[in-house]
C-alpha positions as CSV (number, residue, x, y, z in Angstrom):
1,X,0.0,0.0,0.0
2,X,0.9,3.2,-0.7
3,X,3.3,4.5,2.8
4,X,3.9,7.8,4.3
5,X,6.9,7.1,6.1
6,X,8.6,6.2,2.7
7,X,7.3,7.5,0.1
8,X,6.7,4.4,-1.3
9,X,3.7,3.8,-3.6
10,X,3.6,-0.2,-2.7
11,X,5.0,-0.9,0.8
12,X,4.9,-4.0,1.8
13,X,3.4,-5.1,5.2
14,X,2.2,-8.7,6.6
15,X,-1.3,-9.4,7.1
16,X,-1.3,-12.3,9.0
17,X,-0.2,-10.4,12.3
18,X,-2.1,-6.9,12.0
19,X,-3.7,-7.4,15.4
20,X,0.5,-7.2,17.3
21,X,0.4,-3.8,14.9
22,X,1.0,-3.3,11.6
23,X,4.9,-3.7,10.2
24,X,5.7,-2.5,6.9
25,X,8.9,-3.5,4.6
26,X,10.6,0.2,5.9
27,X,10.3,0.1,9.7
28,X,12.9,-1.4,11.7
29,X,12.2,-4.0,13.4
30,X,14.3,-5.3,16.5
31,X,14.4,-8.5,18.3
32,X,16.8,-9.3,20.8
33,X,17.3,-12.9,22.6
34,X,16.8,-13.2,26.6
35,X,19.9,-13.4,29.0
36,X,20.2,-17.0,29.5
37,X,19.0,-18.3,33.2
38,X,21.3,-19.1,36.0
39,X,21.3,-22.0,38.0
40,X,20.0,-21.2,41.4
41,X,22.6,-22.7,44.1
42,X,21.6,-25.9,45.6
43,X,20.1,-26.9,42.3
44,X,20.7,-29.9,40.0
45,X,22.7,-28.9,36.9
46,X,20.7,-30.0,33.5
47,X,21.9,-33.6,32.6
48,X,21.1,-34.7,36.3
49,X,18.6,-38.1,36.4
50,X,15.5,-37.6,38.0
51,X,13.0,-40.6,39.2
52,X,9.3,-40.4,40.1
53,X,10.2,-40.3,43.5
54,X,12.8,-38.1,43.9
55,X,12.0,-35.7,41.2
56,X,9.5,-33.6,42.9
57,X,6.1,-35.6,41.6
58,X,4.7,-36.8,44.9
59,X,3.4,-33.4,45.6
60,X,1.3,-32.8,42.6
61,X,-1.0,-35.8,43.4
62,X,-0.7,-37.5,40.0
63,X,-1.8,-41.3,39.1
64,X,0.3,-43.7,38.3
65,X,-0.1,-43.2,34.2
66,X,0.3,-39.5,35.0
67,X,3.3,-40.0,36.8
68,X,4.5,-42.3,34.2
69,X,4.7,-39.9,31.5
70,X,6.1,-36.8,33.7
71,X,8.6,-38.9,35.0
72,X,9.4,-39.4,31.0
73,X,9.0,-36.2,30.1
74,X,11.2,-35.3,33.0
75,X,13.8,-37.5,32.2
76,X,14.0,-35.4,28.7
77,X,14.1,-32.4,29.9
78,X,16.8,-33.2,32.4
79,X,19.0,-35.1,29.6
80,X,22.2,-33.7,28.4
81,X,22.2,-31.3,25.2
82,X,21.9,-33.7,22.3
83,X,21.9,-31.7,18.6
84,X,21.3,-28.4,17.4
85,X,18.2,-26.6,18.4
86,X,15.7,-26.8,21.1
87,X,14.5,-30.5,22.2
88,X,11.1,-31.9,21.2
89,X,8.8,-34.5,23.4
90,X,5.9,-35.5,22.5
91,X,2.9,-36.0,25.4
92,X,0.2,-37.7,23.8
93,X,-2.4,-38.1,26.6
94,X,-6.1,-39.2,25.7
95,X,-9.0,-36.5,26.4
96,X,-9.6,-36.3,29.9
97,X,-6.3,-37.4,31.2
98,X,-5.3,-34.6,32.8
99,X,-2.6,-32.9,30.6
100,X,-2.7,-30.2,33.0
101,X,-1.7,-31.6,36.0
102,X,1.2,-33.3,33.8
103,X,3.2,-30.1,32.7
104,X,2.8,-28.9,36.8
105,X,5.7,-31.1,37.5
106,X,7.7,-30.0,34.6
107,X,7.4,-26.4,34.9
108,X,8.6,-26.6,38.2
109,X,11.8,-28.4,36.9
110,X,12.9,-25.7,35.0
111,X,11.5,-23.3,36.9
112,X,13.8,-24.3,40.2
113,X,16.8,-23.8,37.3
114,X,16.4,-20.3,37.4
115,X,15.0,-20.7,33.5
116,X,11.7,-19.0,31.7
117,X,8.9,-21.0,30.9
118,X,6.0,-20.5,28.3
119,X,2.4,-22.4,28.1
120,X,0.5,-21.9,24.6
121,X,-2.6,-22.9,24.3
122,X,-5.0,-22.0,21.2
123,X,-8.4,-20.3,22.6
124,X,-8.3,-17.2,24.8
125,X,-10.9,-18.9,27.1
126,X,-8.5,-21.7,27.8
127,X,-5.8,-19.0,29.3
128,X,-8.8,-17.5,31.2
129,X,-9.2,-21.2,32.8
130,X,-5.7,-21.9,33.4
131,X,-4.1,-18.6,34.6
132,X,-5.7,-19.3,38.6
133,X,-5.0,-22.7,38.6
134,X,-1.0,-22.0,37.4
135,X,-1.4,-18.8,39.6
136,X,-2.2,-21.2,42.5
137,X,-0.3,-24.3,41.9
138,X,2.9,-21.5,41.7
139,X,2.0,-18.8,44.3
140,X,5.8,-17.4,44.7
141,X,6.2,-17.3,40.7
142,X,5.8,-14.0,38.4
143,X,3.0,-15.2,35.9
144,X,2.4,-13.0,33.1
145,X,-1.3,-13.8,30.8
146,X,-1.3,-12.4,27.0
147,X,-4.0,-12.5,25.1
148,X,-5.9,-10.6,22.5
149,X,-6.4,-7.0,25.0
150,X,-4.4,-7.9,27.9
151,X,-2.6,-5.5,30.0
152,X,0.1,-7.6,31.0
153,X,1.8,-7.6,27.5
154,X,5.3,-6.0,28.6
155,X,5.2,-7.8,32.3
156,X,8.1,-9.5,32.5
157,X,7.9,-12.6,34.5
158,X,9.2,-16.2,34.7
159,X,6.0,-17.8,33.7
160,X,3.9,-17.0,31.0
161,X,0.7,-18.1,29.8
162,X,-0.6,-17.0,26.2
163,X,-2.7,-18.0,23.1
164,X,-0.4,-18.8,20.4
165,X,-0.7,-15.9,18.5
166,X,1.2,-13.8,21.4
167,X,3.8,-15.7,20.5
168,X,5.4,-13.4,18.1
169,X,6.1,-11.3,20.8
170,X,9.2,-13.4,22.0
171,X,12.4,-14.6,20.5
172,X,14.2,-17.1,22.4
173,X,12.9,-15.9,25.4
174,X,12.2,-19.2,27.3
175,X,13.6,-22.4,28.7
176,X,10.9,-24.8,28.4
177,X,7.7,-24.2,25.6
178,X,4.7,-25.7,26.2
179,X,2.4,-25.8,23.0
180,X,-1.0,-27.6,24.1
181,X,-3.4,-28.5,21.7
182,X,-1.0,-28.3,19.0
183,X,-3.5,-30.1,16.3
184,X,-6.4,-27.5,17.2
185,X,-7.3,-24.0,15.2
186,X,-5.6,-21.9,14.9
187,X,-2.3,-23.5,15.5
188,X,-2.7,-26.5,13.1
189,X,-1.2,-25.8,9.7
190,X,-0.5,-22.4,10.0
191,X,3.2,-22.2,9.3
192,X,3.2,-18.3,10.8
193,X,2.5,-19.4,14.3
194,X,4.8,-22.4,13.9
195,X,7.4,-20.4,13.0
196,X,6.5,-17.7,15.9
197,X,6.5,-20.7,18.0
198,X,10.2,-22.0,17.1
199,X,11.8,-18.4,17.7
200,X,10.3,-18.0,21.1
201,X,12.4,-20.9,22.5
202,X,16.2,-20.9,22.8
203,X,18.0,-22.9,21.1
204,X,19.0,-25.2,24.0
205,X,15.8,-25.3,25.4
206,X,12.8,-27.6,25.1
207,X,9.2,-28.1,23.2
208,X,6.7,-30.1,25.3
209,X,4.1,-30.9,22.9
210,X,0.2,-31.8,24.5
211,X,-1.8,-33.2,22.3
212,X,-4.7,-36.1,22.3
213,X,-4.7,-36.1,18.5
214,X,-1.4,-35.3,17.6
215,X,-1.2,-34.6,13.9
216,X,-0.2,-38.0,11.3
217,X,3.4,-36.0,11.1
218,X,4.3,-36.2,15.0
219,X,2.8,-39.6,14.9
220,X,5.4,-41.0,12.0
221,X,8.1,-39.5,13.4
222,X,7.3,-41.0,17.1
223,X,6.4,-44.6,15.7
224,X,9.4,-44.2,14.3
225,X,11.5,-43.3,16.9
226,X,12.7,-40.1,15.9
227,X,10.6,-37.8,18.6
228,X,10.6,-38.9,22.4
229,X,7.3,-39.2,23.6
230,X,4.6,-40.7,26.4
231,X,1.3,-42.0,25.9
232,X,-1.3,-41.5,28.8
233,X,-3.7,-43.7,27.2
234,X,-5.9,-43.7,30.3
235,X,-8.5,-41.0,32.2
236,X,-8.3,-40.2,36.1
237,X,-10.8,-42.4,36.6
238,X,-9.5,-45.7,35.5
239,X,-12.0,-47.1,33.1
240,X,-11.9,-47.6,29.1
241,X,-12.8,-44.7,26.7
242,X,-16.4,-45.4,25.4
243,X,-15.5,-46.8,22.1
244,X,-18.2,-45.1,19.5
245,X,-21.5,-47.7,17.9
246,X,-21.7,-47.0,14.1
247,X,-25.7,-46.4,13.3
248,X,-26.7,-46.0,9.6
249,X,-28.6,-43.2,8.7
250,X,-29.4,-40.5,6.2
251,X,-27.6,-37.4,5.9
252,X,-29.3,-34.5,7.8
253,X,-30.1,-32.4,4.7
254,X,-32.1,-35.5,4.1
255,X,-34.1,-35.5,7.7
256,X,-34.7,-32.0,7.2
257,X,-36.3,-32.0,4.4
258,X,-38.4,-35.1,4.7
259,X,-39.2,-33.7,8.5
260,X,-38.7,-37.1,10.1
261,X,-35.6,-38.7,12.0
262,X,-35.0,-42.4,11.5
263,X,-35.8,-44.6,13.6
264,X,-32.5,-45.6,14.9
265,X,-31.6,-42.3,15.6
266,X,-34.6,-41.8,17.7
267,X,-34.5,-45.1,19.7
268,X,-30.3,-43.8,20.4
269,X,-31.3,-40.8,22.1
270,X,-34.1,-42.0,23.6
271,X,-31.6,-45.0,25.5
272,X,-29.5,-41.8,26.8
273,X,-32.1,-39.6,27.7
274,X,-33.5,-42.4,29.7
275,X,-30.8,-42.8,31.2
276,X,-30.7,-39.2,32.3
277,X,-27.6,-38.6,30.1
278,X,-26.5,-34.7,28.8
279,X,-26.9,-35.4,24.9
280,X,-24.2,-33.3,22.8
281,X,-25.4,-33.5,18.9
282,X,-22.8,-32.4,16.4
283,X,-23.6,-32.0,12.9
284,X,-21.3,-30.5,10.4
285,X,-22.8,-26.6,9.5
286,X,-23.9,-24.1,10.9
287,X,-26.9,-23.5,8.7
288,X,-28.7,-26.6,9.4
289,X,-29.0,-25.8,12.8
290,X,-32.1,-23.9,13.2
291,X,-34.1,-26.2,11.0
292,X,-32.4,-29.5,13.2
293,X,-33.3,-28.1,16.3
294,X,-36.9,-27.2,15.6
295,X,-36.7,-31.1,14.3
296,X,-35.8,-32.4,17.2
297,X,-38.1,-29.9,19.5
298,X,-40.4,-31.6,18.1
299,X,-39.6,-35.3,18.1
300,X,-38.8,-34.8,21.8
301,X,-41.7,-32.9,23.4
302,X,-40.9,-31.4,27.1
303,X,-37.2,-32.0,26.5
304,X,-35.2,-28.9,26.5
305,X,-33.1,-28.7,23.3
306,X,-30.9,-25.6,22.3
307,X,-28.4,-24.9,19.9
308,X,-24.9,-23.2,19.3
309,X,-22.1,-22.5,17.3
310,X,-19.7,-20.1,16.9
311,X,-21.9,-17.6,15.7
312,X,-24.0,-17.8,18.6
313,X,-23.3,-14.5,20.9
314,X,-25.0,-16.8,23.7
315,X,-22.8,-19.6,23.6
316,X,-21.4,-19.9,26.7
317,X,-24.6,-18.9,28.8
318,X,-25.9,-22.1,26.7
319,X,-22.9,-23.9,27.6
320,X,-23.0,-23.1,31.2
321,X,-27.0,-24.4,31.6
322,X,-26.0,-27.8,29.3
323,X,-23.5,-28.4,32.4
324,X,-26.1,-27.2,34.9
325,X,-28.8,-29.7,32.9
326,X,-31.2,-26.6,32.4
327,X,-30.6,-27.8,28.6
328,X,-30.9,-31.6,28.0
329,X,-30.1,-31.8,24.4
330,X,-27.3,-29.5,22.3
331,X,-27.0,-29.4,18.7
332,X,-24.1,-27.8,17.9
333,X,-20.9,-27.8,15.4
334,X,-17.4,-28.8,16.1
335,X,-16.9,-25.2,17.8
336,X,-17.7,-28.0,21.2
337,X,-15.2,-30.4,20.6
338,X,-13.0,-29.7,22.8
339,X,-12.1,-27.9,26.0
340,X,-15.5,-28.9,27.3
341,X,-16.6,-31.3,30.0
342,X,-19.7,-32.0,30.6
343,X,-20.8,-34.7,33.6
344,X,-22.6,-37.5,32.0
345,X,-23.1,-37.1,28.8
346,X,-23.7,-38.9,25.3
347,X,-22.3,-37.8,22.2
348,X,-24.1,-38.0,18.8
349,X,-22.5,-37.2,15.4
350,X,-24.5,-37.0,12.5
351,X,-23.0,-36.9,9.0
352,X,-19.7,-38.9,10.5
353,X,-18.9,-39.8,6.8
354,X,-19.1,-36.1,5.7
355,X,-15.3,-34.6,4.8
356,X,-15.1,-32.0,7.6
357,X,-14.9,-34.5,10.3
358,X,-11.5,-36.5,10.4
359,X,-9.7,-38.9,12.7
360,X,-8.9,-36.0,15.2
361,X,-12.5,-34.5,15.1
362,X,-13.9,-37.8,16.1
363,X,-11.9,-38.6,18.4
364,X,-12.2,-35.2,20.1
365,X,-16.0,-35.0,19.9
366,X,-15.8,-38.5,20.9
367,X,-13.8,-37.7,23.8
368,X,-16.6,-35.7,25.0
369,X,-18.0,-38.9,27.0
370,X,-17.3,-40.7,30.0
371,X,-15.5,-38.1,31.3
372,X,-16.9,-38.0,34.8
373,X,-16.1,-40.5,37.8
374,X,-19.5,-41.1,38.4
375,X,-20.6,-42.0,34.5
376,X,-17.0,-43.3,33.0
377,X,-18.8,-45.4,29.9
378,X,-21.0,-42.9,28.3
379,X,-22.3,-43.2,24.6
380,X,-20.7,-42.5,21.4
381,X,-22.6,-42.8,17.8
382,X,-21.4,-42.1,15.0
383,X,-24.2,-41.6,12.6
384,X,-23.9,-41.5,8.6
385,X,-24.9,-43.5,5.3
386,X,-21.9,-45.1,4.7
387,X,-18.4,-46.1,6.7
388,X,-15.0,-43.9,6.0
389,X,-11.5,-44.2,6.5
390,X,-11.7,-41.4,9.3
391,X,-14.3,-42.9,11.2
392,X,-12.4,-46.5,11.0
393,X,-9.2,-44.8,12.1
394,X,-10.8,-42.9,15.1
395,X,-12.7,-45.9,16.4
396,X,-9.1,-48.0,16.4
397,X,-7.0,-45.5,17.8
398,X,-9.6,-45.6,20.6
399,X,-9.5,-49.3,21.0
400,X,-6.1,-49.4,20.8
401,X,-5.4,-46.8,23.9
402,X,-8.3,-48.7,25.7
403,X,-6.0,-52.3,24.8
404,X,-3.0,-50.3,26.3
405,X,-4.2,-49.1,29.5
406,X,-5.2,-52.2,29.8
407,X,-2.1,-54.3,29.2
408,X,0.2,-51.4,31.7
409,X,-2.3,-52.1,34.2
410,X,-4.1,-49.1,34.6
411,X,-7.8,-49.9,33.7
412,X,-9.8,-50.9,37.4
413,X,-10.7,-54.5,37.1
414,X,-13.0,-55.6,35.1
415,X,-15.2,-56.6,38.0
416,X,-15.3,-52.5,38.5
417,X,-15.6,-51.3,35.0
């Protein structure tokens, strides 16, 4: 565009990060690394081993396939330099294993070094969640909280938590990066904020990766050995991921305009609501909505059924009475796949053949269920005319963290299940 400052009739300027401020081809633009940490005396030197025991995991209250996988991940981040550039450790943990907990133990490893850590997480409503619970489970620790309109964007502090687009603001600022939900919008394939994300480390410092869905790259390069990693292929609670029923059905274009579910549809959520289940429905846009929900309204009299998507301005009010059981039934997009627990619930997903729902979708709305101590099998459907790859692949990578758990030991009994 045409530029005052230079005179310039086409000055050049990068879109992708106008809400940091706008930076054209003429300005300077200065970035300076971080003075490395020190030590603090009394304190292991990186390279020292560390157990589950005697690295500092008791007090965080873990379970044993928690503890498993910090102790691992611990064991990397304590390991002498190997290569050029930061490290990379992959913590594949199912949904609802407690991820969070996980990186407690870790943070304080390189936080008792004297050394800067980051946590980056996608949504601006995940930071919200997770600033009192890091502010509490690190009371003596500067925490600084960037997000889109924070006021805490030039604090400078030994802990930050930030969406991932506030990563542009640091280069080779920190010890230990944290990048949870790294297979989630907008992080996933955006080459901008993966590149923002590999300057904010140093270069002997450390990625910690959280994902339940890690993308097919990370998964290659762990099956074949070239990324460290942990599975936590078990919840809190010790009992098997509902693994999803496949129900035949017509598309939801099709119900809407012949006004009618099928039957096996019907007789599904009828079993959950029976059963006094929370019943998430996910279909795959946004327009069909409405027309679903005044669909199902009326094939479930006296139920209270809503609907949201990103769209929605009321979306978390809607949210907040779904969890409260105000609202019985939610048909909503894949805005809900994540980052939402619901106690006792039953997941639906209509259209599970339709292109906009892959492996990591499915899983993820799948994931949804079970979640809570008192209801740990739940339902899954998946719901569609015809049987694809994606729904194939998300129904055995299920089964095959359920087989697993069960082989390390860390499912209850079957007896208890």
């Amino acid at each position: 565009m045409p530029c005052a400052a230079c005179g310039l009739a086409a000055c050049a300027y990068c879109e992708a990060c106008l809400a940091l401020g706008r930076s054209r081809a003429c300005a300077l633009l200065l970035r300076s690394a971080a003075q490395g940490g020190v030590p603090r005396r009394g304190e292991a030197p990186r390279g020292t081993a560390l157990t589950p025991t005697g690295g500092g995991l008791a007090r965080w209250g873990l379970s044993v396939a928690q503890s498993a996988a910090a102790a691992a991940a611990l064991a990397f981040l304590a390991r002498p330099p190997a290569g050029v550039g930061p490290g990379r450790f992959l913590l594949w943990a199912v949904t609802g294993a407690g991820k969070t907990e996980m990186i407690f133990p870790l943070l304080q490893h390189t936080l008792d070094r004297g050394g800067r850590a980051l946590v980056a997480t996608p949504r601006r409503d995940v930071v919200l969640e997770l600033a009192p619970r890091l502010a509490k489970a690190f009371p003596d620790t500067s925490l600084a909280t960037l997000y889109g309109g924070s006021d805490e964007r030039w604090k400078d502090a030994q802990l930050t938590l930030a969406t991932t687009h506030q990563l542009m603001r640091f280069y080779q600022g920190f010890n230990l990066v944290i990048i949870d939900e790294l297979d989630a919008f907008p992080y996933h394939n955006d080459p901008m904020l993966a590149h923002a994300a590999a300057s904010s480390c140093k270069p002997d410092g450390n990625f910690v990766y959280l994902s339940a869905t890690p993308p097919a790259r990370l998964q290659r390069e762990a099956a074949q050995g070239k990324l460290t990693h942990a599975k936590v292929p078990v919840r809190f609670h010790r009992h098997p991921l509902p693994v999803p029923r496949l129900i035949k059905m017509v598309t939801v274009a099709e119900c809407i305009r012949k006004r009618n579910l099928p039957s096996a549809l019907k007789t599904n959520i009828q079993i959950s609501l029976k059963r006094d289940a929370q019943v998430f429905v996910f279909v795959t846009r946004i327009a069909q909505i409405e027309a679903f929900l005044n669909l199902m309204r009326h094939t479930f009299p006296g139920i209270h059924i809503e609907g949201t998507s990103s769209q929605d301005p009321d979306r978390a009010s809607k949210v907040t009475a779904f969890r409260e059981r105000t609202i019985r039934l939610l048909v909503t997009t894949t805005i809900l796949e994540r980052g939402v627990t619901i106690p006792r619930s039953d997941v639906f997903i209509l259209d599970a053949d339709n292109g906009l729902f892959d492996e990591a979708s499915l899983v993820q709305m799948a994931g949804r269920a079970g979640r809570s101590m008192d209801d740990p099998a739940g339902r899954v459907v998946f719901a569609s005319s015809r049987r694809t790859r994606s729904q194939v692949k998300a129904v055995a990578q299920i089964r095959r963290m359920n087989t697993i758990a069960r082989r390390k030991g860390y499912l209850h009994p079957p007896s208890q299940t």
